[in-house]
N, C-alpha and C positions, 0 to 999 in steps of 0.2 A: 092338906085340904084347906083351902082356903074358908074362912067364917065369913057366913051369909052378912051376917051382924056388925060387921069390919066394913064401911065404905072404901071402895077402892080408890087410889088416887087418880084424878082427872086424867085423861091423855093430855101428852103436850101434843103443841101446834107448832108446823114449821109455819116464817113468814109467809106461807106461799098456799095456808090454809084454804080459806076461801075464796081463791080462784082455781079449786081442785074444785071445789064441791059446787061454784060458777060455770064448772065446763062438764059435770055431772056425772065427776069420777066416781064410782065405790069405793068407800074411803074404810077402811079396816084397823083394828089395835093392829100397830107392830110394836116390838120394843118399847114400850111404852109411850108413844107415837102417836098419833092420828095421821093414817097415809092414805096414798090414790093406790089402790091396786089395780086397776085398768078403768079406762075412761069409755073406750067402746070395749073391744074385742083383746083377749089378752095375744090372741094367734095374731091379731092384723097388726099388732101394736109392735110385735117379734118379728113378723116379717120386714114391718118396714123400719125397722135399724139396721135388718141386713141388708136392708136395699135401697135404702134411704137414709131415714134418719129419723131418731128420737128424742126427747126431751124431759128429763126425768128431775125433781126433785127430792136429791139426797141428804137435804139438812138435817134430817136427823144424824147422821154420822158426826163422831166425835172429831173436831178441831183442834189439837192442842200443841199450844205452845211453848219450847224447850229455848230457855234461853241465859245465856250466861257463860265466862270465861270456859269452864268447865263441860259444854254443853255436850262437846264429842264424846269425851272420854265418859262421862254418864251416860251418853246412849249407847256406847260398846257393852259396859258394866249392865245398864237394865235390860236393853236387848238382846237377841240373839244376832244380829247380823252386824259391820265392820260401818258402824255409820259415820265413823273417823275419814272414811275413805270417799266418800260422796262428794263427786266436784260442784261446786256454786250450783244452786238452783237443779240440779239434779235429783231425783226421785229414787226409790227402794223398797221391794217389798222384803216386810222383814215380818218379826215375831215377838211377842213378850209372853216369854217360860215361866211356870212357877218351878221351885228349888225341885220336885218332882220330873222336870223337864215335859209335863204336861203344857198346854197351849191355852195361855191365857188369854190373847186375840192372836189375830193377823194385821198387821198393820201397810201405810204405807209411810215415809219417813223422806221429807224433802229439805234438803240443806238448801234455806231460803237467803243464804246471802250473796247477790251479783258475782258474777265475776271480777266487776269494777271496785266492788265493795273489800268481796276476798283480796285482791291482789295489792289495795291501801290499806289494809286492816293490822293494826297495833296487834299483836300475839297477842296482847293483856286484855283486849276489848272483848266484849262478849259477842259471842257466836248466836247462832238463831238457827231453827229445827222448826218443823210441822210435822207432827204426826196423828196421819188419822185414823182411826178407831171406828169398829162398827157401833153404831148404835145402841145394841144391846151391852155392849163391853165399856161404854165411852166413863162410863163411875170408874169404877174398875180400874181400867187403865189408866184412868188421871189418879187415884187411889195409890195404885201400885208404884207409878211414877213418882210421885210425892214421898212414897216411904223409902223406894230407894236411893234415895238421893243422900241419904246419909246410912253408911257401912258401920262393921267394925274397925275397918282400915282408917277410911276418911267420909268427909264431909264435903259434897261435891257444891260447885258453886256454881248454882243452877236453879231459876224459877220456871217452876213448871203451873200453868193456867190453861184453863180452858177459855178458848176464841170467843165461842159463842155466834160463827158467822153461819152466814147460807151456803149453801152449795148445790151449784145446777151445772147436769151432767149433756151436754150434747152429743150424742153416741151414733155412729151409725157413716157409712160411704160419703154422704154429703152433708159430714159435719162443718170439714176445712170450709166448704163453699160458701156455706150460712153466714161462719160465723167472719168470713174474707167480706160478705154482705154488708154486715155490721159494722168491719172496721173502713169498708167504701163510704157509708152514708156519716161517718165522720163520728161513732158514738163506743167502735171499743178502737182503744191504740194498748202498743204495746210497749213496756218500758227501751229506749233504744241500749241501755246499761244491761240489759239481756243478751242482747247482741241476737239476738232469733226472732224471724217474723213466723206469722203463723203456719209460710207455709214448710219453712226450714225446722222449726220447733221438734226434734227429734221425742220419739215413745218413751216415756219418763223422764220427763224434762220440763220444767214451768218455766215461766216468763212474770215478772210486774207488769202491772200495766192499771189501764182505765177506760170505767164505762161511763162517759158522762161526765168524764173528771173523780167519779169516787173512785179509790183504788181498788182496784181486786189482782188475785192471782191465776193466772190460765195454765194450767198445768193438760201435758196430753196422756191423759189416762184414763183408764175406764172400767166395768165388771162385764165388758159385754161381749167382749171378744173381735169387738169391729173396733175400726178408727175413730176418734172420738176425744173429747176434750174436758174439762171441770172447770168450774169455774168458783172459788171463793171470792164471796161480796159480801158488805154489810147486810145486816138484817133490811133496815128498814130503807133498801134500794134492791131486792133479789123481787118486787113484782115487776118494777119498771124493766130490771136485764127479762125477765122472764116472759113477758110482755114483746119486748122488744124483737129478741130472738124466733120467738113465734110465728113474727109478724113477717120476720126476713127468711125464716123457713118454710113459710108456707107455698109459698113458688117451686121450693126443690120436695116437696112432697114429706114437711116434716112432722109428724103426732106426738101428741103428749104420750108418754107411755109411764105405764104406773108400776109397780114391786113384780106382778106377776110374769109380766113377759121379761121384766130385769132377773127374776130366777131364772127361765128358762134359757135365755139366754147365756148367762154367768153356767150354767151345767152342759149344755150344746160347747159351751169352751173348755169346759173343765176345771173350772175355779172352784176350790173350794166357798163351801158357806159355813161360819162359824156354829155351834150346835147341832151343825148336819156332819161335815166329814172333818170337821177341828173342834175339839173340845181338851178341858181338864186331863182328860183319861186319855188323851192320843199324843204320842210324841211326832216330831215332826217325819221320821225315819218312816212313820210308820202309813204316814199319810204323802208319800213320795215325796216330801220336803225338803228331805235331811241337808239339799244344798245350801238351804237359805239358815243355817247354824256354821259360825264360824267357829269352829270348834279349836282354829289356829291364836285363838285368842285368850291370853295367860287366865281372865278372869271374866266372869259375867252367869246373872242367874241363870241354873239351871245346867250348868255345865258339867257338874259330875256326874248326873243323870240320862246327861245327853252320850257321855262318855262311856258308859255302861251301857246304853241301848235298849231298847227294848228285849225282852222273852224272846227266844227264836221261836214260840208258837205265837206272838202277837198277832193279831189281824192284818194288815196291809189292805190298803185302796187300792178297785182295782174299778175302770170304765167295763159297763156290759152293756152288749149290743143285743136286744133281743128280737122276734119275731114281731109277725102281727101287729095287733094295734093296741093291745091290752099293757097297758102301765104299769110297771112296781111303783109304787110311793116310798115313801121316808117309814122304814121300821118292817116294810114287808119282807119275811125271809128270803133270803137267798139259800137254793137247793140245788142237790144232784140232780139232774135230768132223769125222767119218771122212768123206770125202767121196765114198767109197764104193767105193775102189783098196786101202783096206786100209791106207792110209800116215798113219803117224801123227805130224806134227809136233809136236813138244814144245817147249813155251812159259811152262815154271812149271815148279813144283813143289809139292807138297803138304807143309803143314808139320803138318799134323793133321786128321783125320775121321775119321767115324763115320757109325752109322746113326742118325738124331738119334729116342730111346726118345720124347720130347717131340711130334714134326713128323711122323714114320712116314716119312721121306724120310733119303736120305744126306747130310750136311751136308760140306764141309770150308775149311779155310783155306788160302790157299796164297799164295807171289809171282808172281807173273807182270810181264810186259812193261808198263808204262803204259800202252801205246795199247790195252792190252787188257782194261783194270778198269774200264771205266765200266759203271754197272749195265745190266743186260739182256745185253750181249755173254753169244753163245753159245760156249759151250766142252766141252771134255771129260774126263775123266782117265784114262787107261790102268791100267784094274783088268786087272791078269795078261791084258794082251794083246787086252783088250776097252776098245775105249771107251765110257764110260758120257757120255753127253750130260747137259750140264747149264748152268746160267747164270751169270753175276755177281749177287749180291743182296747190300744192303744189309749192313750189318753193325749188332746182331749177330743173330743168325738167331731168336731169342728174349727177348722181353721180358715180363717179370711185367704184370700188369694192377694198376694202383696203386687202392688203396682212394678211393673217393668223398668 
C-alpha cells in the first residue's frame, strides 16, 4: 500500500507534452508518464488508423543503445532471440528472460548499421544495436543490460545507454502517403546508404535519414496491426516533425490518437501487452512465443528454464470471440458456459478485452487450461455475474488485407 505521507514522484513529460493538452487530449498516469489517452473519441481515433491514419506519441518507450565490438554476441547472451543474425538496419522482435525463463520485456532490436557501413566495417570496429523497451520496463532493461554484460565466463565489450530521443508513430492505410508528403515538400529525406525509399522500405526494416537536416531514424513498424512507420528524433525537434506531419496528414484524413485506441488496436491484432498477457510468471511457450526463443543457441539467460518448459497444466493464451455487446476486461474470469444452475466454473482468466470498434463483437485474450485452447472450444466470461458465451478463435482477431 502505498503511504499517503510519501509524495509521489512527479510524472515525466514526453517533448510533445503540451501540444497534447493544446489539442485537448485527456492526459492520464501511464508508466510513470504523463500521456494523451484520446483527444476526441477513442472509437473514432481506432477507426481511423484502420482507415486512415494516426498519429501517436510514443516517447515514453525506452531507446537504448548497444554499442561495441562485442555488441552481437552480448545481445545473443542477454536476449532470447539470434540478434547475431540481423542484416544492417534490419528489425526483430525479441525478448529479455529472467534465469526463471519468465519475461522480463518484449522488445524490438534493430541492427542500425548501413549496409554501406556493414560491408567497410573493420571486424575490430564496434557494432551498434537499438533496442526498444516498453516504457514501464525501459529501468529494468537498461538495469538488466548493464549487469549482463559481464558473466562468469567473460566480460563483454559493450556500452550500453539510454538515447533519450522522441518517438512518433504514423500508423494507419495512409501512412506511406503523408509521410511520401513530407519527403515531396523537401523536409524528410532518407539516407541514400539505406539503399530503401519509403515506398520500397520493407516491414522491419529502418532507413537514416532527415527532417530538416536533424537526423532521425524511420523504421516501418508499429503496435497497430495496420501499415505504419516510427520515427526516432531528437527531443528538442519531435514538435516541429509533429507539427509538420499533422499538417501534411490532414488532407488524407489523419488524427491524433492517444494510448486508448493504441490498446485496442495492438488486441484487435493480437499483440501482446506487457503486464497483461507477458509478465515475470509467463514463459514465452506459454504465451504462443516459444518461436521467438532460440533455443539452438549454446548460451543465453534463461535458457535452462526455457529448456525444461513450462508444467504441462500451465495456462496458455488463447483469443475468445464472444457474443453481444457486453466486455470481459483485464482479470475478469473466464468460465464454463452456464449450464443453466447458474454455477459458474472458472477456468482462466482475462488478461485484456474489449468491444472490438473493428469486428462490432467483444474480443478478449485470456489463459486458460490447455485442454481448453483448441480453437472452437466453447466458453464464457463472467461479465459482473453474467456469463457471456463465447468461443476459442484464432489468434489474431484482425488482420489488414495486404495490397495486391
Amino acid at each position: 500500500m502505498t503511504d499517503p505521507t510519501v509524495p509521489s514522484a512527479p510524472l515525466l513529460r514526453t517533448p510533445l507534452h503540451d501540444l497534447h493538452v493544446a489539442a485537448g487530449a485527456t492526459m492520464v498516469p501511464f508508466a510513470g508518464w504523463s500521456m494523451p489517452v484520446k483527444y476526441t473519441s477513442d472509437v473514432a481515433e481506432h477507426v481511423a488508423v484502420r482507415t486512415t491514419a494516426g498519429l501517436f506519441d510514443i516517447s515514453h518507450m525506452g531507446q537504448l543503445s548497444v554499442e561495441g565490438p562485442d555488441a552481437a554476441a552480448f545481445l545473443d547472451h542477454a536476449l532470447a532471440g539470434r540478434m547475431s543474425a540481423l542484416a544492417p538496419l534490419q528489425s526483430k522482435y525479441t525478448m529479455m528472460l529472467a534465469p526463471s525463463g519468465g519475461i522480463v520485456d518484449d522488445l524490438i532490436v534493430t541492427n542500425t548499421h548501413t549496409p554501406e557501413a556493414a560491408a567497410s566495417r573493420d571486424p575490430a570496429a564496434p557494432t551498434a544495436y537499438l533496442v526498444v523497451a516498453n516504457a514501464g520496463n525501459r529501468d529494468a532493461v537498461l538495469a538488466a543490460l548493464i549487469e549482463r554484460t559481464t558473466t562468469a565466463e567473460r566480460t563483454f565489450d559493450v556500452v550500453v545507454t539510454d538515447t533519450h530521443r522522441a518517438l512518433i508513430a504514423v500508423q494507419g492505410p495512409r501512412a506511406q502517403a503523408i509521410l511520401e508528403g513530407l519527403a515531396a515538400a523537401g523536409r524528410l529525406t532518407l539516407d541514400a546508404s539505406s539503399g530503401a525509399t519509403l515506398a520500397d522500405l520493407r516491414y522491419y526494416r529502418s532507413a537514416p535519414g532527415a527532417f530538416d537536416g536533424e537526423t532521425i531514424t524511420l523504421s516501418r513498424t508499429g503496435y497497430t496491426g495496420e501499415d505504419g512507420f516510427e520515427i526516432s528524433v531528437a527531443p528538442e525537434r519531435a514538435v516541429e516533425l509533429w507539427e509538420a506531419i499533422s499538417a501534411v496528414g490532414a488532407p488524407h484524413g489523419l488524427v491524433l490518437a492517444g494510448l486508448a485506441s493504441r490498446d485496442t488496436l495492438r488486441l484487435e491484432a493480437g499483440m501482446p501487452l506487457y503486464g497483461h498477457e507477458l509478465s515475470l510468471d509467463t514463459l514465452p511457450a506459454q504465451a504462443g512465443l516459444g518461436r521467438v526463443v532460440v533455443t539452438a543457441k549454446d548460451d543465453f539467460v534463461g535458457r535452462e528454464a526455457i529448456l525444461a518448459g513450462p508444467p504441462a497444466d500451465a495456462p496458455v493464451l488463447v483469443g475468445i470471440a464472444l457474443t453481444g455487446r457486453r466486455a470481459g476486461r483485464a482479470d475478469y474470469p473466464v468460465v464454463l458456459p452456464d449450464g443453466g444452475d447458474g454455477a459458474l466454473e472458472r477456468v482462466g482468466t482475462v488478461t485484456s478485452g474489449v468491444l472490438s470498434p473493428t469486428l462490432g463483437h467483444p474480443i478478449a485474450m485470456a489463459y486458460v487450461a490447455p485442454h481448453l485452447a483448441e480453437i472452437g472450444t466453447a466458453l464464457a466470461v463472467d461479465v459482473r455475474g453474467t456469463a457471456v458465451p463465447g468461443e476459442v478463435v484464432a489468434l489474431p482477431f484482425y488482420r489488414r488485407a495486404k495490397e495486391s
